[in-house]
C-alpha positions in Angstrom: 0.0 0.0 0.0 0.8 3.8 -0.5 3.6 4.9 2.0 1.4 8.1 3.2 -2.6 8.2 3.3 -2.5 11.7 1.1 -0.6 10.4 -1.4 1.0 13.2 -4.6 1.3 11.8 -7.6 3.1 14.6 -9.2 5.1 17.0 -6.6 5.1 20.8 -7.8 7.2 23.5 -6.2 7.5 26.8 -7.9 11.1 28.6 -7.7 12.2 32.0 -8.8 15.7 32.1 -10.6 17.9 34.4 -8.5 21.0 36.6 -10.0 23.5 34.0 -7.9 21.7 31.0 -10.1 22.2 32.6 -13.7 25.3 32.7 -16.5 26.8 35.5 -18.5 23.6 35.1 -21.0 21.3 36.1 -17.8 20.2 32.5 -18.0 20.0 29.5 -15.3 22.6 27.6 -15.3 22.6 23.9 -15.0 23.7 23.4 -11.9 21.3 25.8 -10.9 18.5 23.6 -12.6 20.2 20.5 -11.2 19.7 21.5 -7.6 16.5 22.9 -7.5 15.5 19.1 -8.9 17.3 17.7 -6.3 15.8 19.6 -3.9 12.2 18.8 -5.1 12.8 15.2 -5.5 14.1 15.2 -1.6 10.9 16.9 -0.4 8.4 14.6 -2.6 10.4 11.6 -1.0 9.9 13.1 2.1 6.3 13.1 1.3 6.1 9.3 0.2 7.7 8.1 3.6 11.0 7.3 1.6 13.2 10.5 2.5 16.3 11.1 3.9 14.9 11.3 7.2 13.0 8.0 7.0 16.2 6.1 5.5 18.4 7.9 7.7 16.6 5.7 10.8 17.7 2.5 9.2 21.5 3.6 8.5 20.4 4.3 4.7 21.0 6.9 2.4 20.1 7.4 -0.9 22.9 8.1 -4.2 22.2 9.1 -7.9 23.9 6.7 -10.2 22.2 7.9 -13.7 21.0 11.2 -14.8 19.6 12.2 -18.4 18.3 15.8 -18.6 17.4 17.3 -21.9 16.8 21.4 -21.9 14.6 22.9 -24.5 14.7 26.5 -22.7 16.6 27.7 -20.0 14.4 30.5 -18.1 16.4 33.8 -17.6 16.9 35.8 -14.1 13.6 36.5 -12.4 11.4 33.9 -14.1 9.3 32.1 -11.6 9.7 28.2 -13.0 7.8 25.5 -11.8 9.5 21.5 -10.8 7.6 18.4 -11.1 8.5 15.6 -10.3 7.5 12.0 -9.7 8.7 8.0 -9.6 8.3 5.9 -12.3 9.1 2.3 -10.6 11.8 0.7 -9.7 13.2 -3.1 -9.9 15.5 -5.1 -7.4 18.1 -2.5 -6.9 17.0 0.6 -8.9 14.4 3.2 -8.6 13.5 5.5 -11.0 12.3 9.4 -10.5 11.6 11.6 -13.8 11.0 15.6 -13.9 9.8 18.4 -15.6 10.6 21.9 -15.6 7.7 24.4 -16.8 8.5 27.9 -18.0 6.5 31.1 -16.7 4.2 30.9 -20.0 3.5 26.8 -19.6 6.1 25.6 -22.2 8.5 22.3 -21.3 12.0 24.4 -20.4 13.5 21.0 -19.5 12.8 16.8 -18.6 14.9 14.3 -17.0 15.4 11.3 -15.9 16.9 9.9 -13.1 18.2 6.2 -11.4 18.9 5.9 -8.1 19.8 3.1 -5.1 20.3 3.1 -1.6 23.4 1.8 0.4 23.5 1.1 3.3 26.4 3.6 5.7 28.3 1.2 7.4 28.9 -1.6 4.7 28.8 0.7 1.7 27.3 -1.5 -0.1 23.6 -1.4 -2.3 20.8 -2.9 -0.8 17.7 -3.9 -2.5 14.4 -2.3 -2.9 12.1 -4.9 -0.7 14.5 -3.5 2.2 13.0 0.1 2.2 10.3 0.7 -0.9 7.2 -0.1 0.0 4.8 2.4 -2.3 2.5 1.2 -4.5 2.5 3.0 -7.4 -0.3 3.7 -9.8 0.1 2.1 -13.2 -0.3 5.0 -14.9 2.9 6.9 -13.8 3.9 8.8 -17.2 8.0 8.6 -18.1 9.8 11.3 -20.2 11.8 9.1 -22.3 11.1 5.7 -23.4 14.1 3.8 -22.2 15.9 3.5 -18.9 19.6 5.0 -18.7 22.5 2.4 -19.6 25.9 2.6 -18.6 28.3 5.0 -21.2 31.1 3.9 -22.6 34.2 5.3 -21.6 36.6 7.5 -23.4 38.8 6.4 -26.0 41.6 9.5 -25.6 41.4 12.7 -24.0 41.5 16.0 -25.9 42.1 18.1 -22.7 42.5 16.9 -18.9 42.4 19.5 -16.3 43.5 18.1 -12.2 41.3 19.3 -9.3 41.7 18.8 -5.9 38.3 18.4 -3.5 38.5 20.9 -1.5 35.5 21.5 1.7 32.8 23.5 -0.2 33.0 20.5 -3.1 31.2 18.2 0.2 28.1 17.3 0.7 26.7 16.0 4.2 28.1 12.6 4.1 31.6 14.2 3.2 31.7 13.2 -0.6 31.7 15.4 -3.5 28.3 15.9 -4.1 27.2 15.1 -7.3 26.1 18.5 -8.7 29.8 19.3 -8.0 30.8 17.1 -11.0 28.1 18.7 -13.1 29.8 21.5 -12.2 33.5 20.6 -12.8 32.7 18.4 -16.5 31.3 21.8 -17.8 33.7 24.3 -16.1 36.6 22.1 -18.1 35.5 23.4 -21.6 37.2 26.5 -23.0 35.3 29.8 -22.5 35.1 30.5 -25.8 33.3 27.4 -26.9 30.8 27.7 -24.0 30.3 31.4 -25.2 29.2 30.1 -28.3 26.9 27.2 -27.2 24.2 26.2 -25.2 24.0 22.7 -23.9 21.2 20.7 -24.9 21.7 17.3 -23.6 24.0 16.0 -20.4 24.1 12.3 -19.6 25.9 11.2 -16.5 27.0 7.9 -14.9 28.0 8.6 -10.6 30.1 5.2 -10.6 32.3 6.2 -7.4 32.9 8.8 -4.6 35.4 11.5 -4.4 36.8 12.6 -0.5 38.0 15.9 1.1 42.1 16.4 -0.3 41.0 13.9 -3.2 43.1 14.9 -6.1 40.7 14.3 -9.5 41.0 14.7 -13.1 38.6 16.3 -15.1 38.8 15.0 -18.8 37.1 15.2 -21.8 37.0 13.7 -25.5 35.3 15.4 -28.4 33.4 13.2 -30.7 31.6 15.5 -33.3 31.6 19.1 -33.4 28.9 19.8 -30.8 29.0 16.1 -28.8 31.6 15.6 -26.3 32.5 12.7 -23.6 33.4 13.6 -20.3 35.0 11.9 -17.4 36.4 12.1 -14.0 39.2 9.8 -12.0 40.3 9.8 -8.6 43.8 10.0 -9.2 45.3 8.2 -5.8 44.0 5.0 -7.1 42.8 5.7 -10.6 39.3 4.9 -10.1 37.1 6.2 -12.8 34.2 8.1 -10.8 31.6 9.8 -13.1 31.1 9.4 -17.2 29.1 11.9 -19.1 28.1 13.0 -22.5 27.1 16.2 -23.6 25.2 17.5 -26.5 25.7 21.4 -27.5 24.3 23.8 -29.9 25.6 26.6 -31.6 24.5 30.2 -30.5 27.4 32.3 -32.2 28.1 34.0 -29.1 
């Protein structure tokens, strides 16, 4: 049965886009956009009886592993956007949670979809769904795109590396890099001027591993066609490969 009597199918928060969350173009940027998902997804599981504070009490957190986000718009500074979000199943290891982003006028600025699991804080290790999921979901649940996220292939050379080291503002409450971070570091690791020029259109990300305070990483990436790229991150002390990405761009001309 449903987790919480008033059950939400579809969470909705509205959020105005701030001058601290925009680019040089006035626009969100996508770690912006990334967080205020996060956020929304936290306070819908919150809802379901399946949030932080509810796995916390059995030693359980949750982790992204896959993310596909797609961005037909991005709003500008002062636009009031609205977040929805809801699951869309899950299987013996794997749940699923897919969003929308809704523009001031009504249009689609953006839809994603996400995989996630839950580990357990002592051991480290994934524990299955019959452990902690126990919401029924109605067989309706709509999904943005019509396949579930596989894991990306890795790179096969590296146009351009660039070494970071984790430093305290890169953590997130459990003391890893939190994942927007990477978001964060895979796009800051293209030239200016390209990133001047485009607009991203696509990002794909595998989380495969975690990153610690004092971590040295490198930040690499791999163009494939003039606006596609492949993107990845390794925790240099052992040379474990800790995110993947791809990213689609389009040309603006500046």
């Amino acid at each position: 049965m449903a987790a919480c009597p008033d059950f939400i199918k579809v969470w909705k928060d509205k959020y105005t886009i701030h001058s601290y969350q925009v680019d040089i173009k006035s626009k969100a940027t996508l770690v912006a956009l990334c967080q205020l998902m996060q956020e929304s997804a936290w306070q819908h599981a919150e809802h379901l009886g399946l949030g932080f504070s509810h796995l916390r009490e059995k030693n359980l957190i949750w982790v992204l592993a896959r993310q596909l986000i797609k961005i037909s718009s991005y709003p500008k500074w002062g636009d009031t956007i609205e977040v929805n979000t809801w699951p869309t199943g899950k299987d013996r290891l794997f749940c699923y949670r897919d969003f929308r982003i809704i523009n001031p006028g009504g249009s689609i600025a953006a839809e994603a979809t996400t995989t996630w699991f839950v580990i357990d804080l002592v051991a480290r290790k994934p524990q299955k769904t019959a452990l902690y999921y126990h919401l029924k979901l109605p067989e309706d649940m709509e999904i943005v795109f019509p396949n579930r996220l596989n894991k990306l292939e890795p790179l096969d050379s590296e146009d351009f590396t660039k070494l970071i080291q984790v430093s305290y503002g890169d953590l997130d409450m459990h003391k890893h890099v939190n994942n927007v971070r990477y978001v964060e570091w895979i796009l800051n690791c293209l030239p200016f001027e390209f990133l001047s020029a485009h607009i991203l259109r696509e990002i794909e990300i595998n989380y495969m591993s975690e990153a610690s305070y004092q971590d040295e990483v490198s930040v690499s990436y791999e163009k494939k066609e003039k606006s596609n790229f492949f993107h990845r991150i390794t925790r240099k002390r052992d040379n474990t490969e800790i995110c993947r990405a791809r990213t689609v761009w389009e040309e603006t001309g500046g």
